[in-house]
C-alpha positions in Angstrom: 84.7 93.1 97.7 87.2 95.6 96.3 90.8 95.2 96.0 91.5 97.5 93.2 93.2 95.0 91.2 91.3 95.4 88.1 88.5 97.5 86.8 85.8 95.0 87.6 87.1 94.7 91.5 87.6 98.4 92.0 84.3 100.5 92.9 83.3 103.7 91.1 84.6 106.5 93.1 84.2 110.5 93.7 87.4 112.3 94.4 87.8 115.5 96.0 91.3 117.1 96.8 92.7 120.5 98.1 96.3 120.4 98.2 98.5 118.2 96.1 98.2 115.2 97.4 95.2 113.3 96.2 94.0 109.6 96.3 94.4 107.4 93.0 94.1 103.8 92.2 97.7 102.4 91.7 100.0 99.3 91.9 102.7 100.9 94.1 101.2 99.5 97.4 98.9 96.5 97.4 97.8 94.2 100.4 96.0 91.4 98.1 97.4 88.1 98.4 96.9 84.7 96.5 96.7 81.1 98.0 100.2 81.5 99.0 99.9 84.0 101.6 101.9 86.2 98.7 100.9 90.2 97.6 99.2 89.4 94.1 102.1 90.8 91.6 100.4 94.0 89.7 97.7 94.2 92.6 96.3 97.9 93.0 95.7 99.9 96.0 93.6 103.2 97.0 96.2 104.9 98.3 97.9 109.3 98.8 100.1 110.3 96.4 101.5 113.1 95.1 102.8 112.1 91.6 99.2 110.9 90.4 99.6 107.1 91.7 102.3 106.7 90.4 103.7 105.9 94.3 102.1 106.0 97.5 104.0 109.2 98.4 102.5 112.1 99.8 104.2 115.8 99.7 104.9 117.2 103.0 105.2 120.4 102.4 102.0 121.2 101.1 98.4 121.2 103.5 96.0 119.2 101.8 92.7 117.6 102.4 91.6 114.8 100.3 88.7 112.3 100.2 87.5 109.3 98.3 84.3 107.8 98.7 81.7 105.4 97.6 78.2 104.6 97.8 77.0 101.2 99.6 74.0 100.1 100.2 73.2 98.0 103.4 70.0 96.1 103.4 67.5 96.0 106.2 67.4 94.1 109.2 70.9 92.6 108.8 74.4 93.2 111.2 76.7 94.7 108.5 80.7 94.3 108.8 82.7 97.0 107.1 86.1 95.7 106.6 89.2 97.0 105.1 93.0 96.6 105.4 94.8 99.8 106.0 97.9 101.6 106.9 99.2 105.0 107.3 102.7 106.5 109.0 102.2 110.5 108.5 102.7 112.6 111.2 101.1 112.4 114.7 98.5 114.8 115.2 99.1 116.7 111.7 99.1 114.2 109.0 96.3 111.6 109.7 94.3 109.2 107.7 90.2 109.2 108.8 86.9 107.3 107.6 83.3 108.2 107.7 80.2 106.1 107.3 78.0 109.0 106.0 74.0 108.9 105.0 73.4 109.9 101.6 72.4 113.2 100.9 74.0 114.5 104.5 77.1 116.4 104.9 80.1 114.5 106.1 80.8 115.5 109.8 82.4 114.4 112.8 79.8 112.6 114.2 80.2 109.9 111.4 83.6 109.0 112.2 84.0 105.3 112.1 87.6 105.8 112.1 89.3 109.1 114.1 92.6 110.7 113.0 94.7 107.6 112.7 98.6 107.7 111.3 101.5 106.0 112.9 100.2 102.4 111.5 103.1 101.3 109.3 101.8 97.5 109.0 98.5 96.3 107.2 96.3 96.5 109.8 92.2 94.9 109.2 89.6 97.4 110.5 86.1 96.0 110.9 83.1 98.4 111.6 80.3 96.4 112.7 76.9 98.1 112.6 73.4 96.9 114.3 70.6 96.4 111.9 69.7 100.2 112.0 71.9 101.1 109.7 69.8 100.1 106.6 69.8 102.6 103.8 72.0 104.0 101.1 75.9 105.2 102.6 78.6 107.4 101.5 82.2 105.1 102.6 84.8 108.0 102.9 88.4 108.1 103.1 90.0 111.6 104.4 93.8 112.3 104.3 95.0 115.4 105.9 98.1 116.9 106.3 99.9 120.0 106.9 102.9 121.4 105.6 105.6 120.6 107.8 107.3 117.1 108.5 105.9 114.1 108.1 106.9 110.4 107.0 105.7 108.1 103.9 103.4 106.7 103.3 100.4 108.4 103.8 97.1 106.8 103.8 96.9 103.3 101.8 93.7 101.4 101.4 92.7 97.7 100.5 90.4 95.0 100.3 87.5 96.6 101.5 84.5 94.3 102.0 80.9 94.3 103.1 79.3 91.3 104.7 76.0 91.3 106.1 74.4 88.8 108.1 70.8 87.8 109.1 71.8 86.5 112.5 72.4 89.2 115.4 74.2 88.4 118.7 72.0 89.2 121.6 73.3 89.3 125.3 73.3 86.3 127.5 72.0 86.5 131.6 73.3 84.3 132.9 72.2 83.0 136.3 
């Protein structure tokens, strides 16, 4: 599991922007929360920003396109759950957050989407990608901000707790008679 709390719980990471707004690892937004029910105090975040993380603020005024990703590897013969928290405001249409479940060694396109264009989500929200057994092999997990340069509300994208749980056990369907 990753919550980006401290070195040891945050994964190693390739980051690729075209704009000014990038992602970064920071303590400005977090969505990790102790026995309490309470954000951890000092918890970290994946999350936009145009001041280098040092808020999850993005720049309106300026197109970007920015991804983070890392490599998982899912083991054969087992029903994976992808889960992270997430949310994003943006702007509808134009400034949107979107994930990709990618093979490695194959260029990221559309056909990978495991989350499409998504902003207007200003509450942590869970998303859980469940995949069949197929999936085995080694995975690029990327998150994709996008904007334009024109309106727009903060926050962009902001990512936590991202978790992969695999199980031996697949459902099968039921006919019932």
């Amino acid at each position: 599991a990753f919550d980006f709390d401290t070195p040891e719980t945050t994964p190693e990471m390739e980051f690729y922007v075209s704009g000014t707004n990038g992602w970064f690892v920071g303590t400005d937004q977090n969505n990790t929360l102790d026995e309490e029910g309470n954000p951890t105090v000092g918890g970290g975040a994946l999350y936009v920003s145009s001041d280098n993380g040092l808020t999850a603020s993005y720049n309106t005024g300026s197109s970007t396109m920015s991804t983070a990703s890392m490599l998982i590897s899912i083991a054969p013969g087992q029903e994976t759950h992808i889960t992270f928290d997430y949310k994003v405001v943006g702007e509808s249409g134009w400034d949107y957050f979107t994930v990709y479940l990618v093979p490695f060694g194959v260029e990221m396109s559309d056909s990978y989407r495991v989350l499409s264009g998504t902003s207007q989500v200003p509450s942590w929200t869970l998303k859980d990608i469940v995949l069949s057994p197929d999936y085995a092999g080694i995975y690029n997990l990327i998150f994709r901000w996008n904007n334009d340069n024109m309106y727009g509300t903060n926050p962009g994208a902001i990512v936590d707790n991202v978790k992969m749980i695999q199980t031996s056990c697949v459902a099968t369907a039921v006919d019932w008679m």
